[in-house]
C-alpha positions in Angstrom: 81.0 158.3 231.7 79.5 156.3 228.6 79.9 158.1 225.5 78.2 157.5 221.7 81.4 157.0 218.9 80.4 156.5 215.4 82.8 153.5 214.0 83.0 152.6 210.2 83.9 149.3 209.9 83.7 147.0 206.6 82.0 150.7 204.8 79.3 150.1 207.5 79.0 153.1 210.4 78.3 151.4 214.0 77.4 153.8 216.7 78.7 152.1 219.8 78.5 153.3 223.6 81.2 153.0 225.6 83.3 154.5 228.8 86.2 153.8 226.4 88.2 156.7 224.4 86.8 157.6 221.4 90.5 157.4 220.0 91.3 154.0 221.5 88.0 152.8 219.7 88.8 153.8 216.5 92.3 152.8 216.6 90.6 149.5 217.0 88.3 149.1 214.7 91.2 150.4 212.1 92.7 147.6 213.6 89.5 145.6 212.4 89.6 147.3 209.0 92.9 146.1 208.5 92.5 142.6 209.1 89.3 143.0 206.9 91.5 144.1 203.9 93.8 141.1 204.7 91.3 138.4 204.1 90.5 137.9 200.3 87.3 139.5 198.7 86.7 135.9 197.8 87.0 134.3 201.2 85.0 137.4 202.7 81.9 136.2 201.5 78.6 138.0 202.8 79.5 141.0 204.8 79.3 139.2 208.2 81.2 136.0 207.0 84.4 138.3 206.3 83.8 140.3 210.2 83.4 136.7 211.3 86.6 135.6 209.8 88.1 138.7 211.4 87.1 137.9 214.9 88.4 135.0 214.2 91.5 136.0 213.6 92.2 138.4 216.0 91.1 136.1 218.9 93.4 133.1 217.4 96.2 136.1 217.6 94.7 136.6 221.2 95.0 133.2 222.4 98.8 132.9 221.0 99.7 136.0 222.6 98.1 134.7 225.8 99.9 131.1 225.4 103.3 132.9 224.9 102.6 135.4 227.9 101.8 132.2 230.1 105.7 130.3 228.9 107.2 133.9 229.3 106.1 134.1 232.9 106.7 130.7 233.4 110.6 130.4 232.2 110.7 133.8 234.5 109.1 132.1 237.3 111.6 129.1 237.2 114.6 131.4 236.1 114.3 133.2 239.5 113.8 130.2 241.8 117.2 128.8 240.4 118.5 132.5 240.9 117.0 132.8 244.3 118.2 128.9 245.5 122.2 130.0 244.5 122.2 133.2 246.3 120.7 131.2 249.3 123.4 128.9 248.8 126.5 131.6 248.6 125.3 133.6 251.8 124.8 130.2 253.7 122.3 130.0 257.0 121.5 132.9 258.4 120.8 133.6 262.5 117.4 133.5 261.8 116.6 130.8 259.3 115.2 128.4 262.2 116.9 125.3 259.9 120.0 126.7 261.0 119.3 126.9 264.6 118.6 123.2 264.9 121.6 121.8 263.7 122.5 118.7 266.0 
């Protein structure tokens, strides 16, 4: 179900429709607002430079929490193959690992 939320962002009300919570959508344009009050008044600019610089921002923020999530999973990935390859090699074959049956 779509609802209509009323958002002030930058001192301007935006009336977006979403299937989002209302609460989830404020909490992220404070998020917005926050980042707003972060830039300079002088860098801000016209009111749509300063949102730009924000969007900026938050998706530079996105990408870097992406890149780190990507190495995270990676280090895991390679951290349980090691893991995985020395309790393979302390239990030794098994009956029915067909490598084992085939021993000359």
């Amino acid at each position: 179900m779509s609802d209509t939320v009323e958002l002030r962002i930058a001192g301007q009300i935006y009336r977006v429709v979403s299937s989002a919570p209302a609460e989830e959508l404020q909490r992220l344009a404070s998020v917005v607002n926050q980042k707003l009050a972060e830039i300079p008044t002088s860098a801000r600019g016209a009111g749509s430079q300063g949102l730009l610089l924000v969007a900026i921002a938050l998706a530079h923020e996105a990408e870097t929490e992406r890149e780190r999530s990507e190495s995270v999973k990676a280090r895991m990935r390679a951290l349980l193959e090691r893991l995985l390859g020395r309790i393979d090699a302390a239990l030794g074959p098994s009956d029915s690992d067909p490598a084992a049956s085939q021993a000359p």
